[in-house]
Structure formats: C-alpha cells, structure tokens
C-alpha positions in Angstrom: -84.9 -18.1 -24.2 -84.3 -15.5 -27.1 -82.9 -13.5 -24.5 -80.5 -16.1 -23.4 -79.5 -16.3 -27.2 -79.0 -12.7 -27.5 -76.6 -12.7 -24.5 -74.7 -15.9 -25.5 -74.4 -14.0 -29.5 -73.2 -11.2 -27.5 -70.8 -12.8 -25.7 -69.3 -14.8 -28.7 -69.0 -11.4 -30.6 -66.8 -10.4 -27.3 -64.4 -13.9 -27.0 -64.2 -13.5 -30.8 -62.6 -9.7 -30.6 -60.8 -10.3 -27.4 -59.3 -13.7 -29.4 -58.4 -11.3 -32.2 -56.4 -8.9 -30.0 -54.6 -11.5 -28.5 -53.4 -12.6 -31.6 -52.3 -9.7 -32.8 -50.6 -9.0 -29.9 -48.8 -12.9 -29.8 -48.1 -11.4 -33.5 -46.3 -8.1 -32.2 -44.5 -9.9 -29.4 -43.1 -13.0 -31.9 -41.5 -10.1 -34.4 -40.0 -8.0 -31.7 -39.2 -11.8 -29.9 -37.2 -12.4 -33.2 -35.5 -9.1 -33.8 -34.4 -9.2 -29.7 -32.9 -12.7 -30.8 -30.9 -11.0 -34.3 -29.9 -8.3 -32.0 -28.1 -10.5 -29.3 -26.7 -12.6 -32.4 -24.9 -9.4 -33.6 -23.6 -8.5 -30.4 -22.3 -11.7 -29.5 -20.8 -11.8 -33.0 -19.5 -8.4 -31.9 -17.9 -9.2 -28.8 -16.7 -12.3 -31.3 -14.1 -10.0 -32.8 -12.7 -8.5 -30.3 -9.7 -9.9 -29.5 -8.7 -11.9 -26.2 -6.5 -9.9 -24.7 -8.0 -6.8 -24.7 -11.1 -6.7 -21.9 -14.3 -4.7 -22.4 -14.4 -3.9 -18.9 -10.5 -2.8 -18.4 -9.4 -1.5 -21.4 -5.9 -0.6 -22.1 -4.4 2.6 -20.6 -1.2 4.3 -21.1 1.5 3.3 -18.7 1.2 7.1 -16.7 -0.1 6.2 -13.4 -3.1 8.2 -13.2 -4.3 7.4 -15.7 -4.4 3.6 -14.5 -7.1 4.5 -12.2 -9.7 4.3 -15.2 -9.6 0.8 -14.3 -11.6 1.2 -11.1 -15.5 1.0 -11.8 -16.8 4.6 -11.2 -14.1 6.5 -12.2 -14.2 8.3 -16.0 -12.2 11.2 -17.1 -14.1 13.6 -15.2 -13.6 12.2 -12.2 -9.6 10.9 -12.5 -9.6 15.0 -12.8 -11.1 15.8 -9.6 -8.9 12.9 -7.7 -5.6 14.3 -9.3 -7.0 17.9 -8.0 -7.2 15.8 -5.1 -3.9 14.7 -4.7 -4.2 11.3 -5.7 -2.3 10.2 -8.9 -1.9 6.6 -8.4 -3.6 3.0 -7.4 -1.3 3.4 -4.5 -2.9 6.8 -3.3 -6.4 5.5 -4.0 -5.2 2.8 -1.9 -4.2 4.0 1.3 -7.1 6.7 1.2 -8.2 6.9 5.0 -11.8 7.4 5.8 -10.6 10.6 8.1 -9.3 12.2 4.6 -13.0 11.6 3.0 -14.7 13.1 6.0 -12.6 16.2 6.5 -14.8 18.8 5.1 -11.7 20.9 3.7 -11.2 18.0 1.3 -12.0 17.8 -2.4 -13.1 15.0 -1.7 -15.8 15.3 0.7 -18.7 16.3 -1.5 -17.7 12.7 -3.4 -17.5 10.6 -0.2 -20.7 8.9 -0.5 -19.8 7.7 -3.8 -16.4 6.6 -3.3 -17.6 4.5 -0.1 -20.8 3.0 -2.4 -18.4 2.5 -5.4 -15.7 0.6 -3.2 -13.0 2.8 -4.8 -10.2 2.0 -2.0 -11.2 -1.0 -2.5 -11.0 -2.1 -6.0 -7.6 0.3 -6.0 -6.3 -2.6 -3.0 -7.4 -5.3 -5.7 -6.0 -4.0 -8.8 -2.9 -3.0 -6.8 -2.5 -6.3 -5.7 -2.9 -8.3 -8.7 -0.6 -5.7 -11.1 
C-alpha cells in the first residue's frame, strides 16, 4: 500500500512537470502564433500599396526586346546574358527554340537544357508572345 502511494506521488510529480512544459510551450507557440499573424498583416498591407498596374511577378521592363525575356520565370540577369551569348534576343527566339538546338552539344545552351525543358522556357516565351 505505501508503495502504491509512493508510485502514484511519483507519478503526479511527473504529469505535474510534463503539464508545466506543455504550457510553456502552448506559451511559446501563442507569441510566435501572434507575431506570424503581425507579420502577414504588414505584408498584406505591403502588397496594399503597391499599385494595380504594376505586377510583383512581371515587373515592368524597358521596351528593348531582350530584356522582355525577364518576364519568363527562371530567367534573371545572369541568365538573359548567357541566352543573348546564345543568340537569342527576343520572346520570338525563345519561342521557336527547337529541341535539336538544346541538344546539340556545340550549343551554349546545352549545359542549360535541363533547366530550360523543367522551367518551360519555350513555353512561357509561346504564352507571353501570344498575349503581348
């Protein structure tokens, strides 16, 4: 019987600290729940302010054609470098790239292939063409 006591104390000491961690842990997760919640109300006041016609995603671009193939997902500075080393300078190149071209291992383009194919480049270049 005192044994059975002893155990049951011991127990209780244990539910009591586990109790305890839990709430300091419910504790931790409601202040970093509430500063996730601030954060998405500044950036949706953020995105608030930018104005309508200008899109996060496709940002304005000078008129030169090259440079209109920053629109395409994938495609930064660096790499608009490496497709006008390429010979491509428009959406219209980018566009009527041929799988043959991508696969030649003389290309510039070769090493890239993989990503170009993954990233849909010809594709989104067929898109964008068609809707400018």
């Amino acid at each position: 019987m005192i044994e059975d006591r002893s155990r049951l104390a011991k127990e209780m000491v244990s539910l009591e600290n586990r109790n305890q961690l839990l709430q300091q842990t419910v504790e931790i997760l409601t202040i970093r729940l509430e500063d996730a919640v601030g954060e998405i109300g500044r950036l949706r006041a953020s995105v608030a302010v930018i104005p309508a016609h200008r899109s996060i995603l496709q940002p304005e671009l000078p008129a030169d054609n090259s440079r209109v193939l920053l629109r395409i997902r994938g495609i930064g500075e660096k790499t608009l470098g490496l497709l006008e080393q390429a010979g491509i300078h428009s959406l219209e190149s980018l566009a009527e790239l041929q799988d043959l071209a991508l696969d030649d291992p003389n290309s510039a383009l070769f090493p890239h292939r993989t990503r170009i194919r993954k990233q849909r480049w010809v594709g989104q270049a067929r898109e964008l063409g068609r809707s400018a």
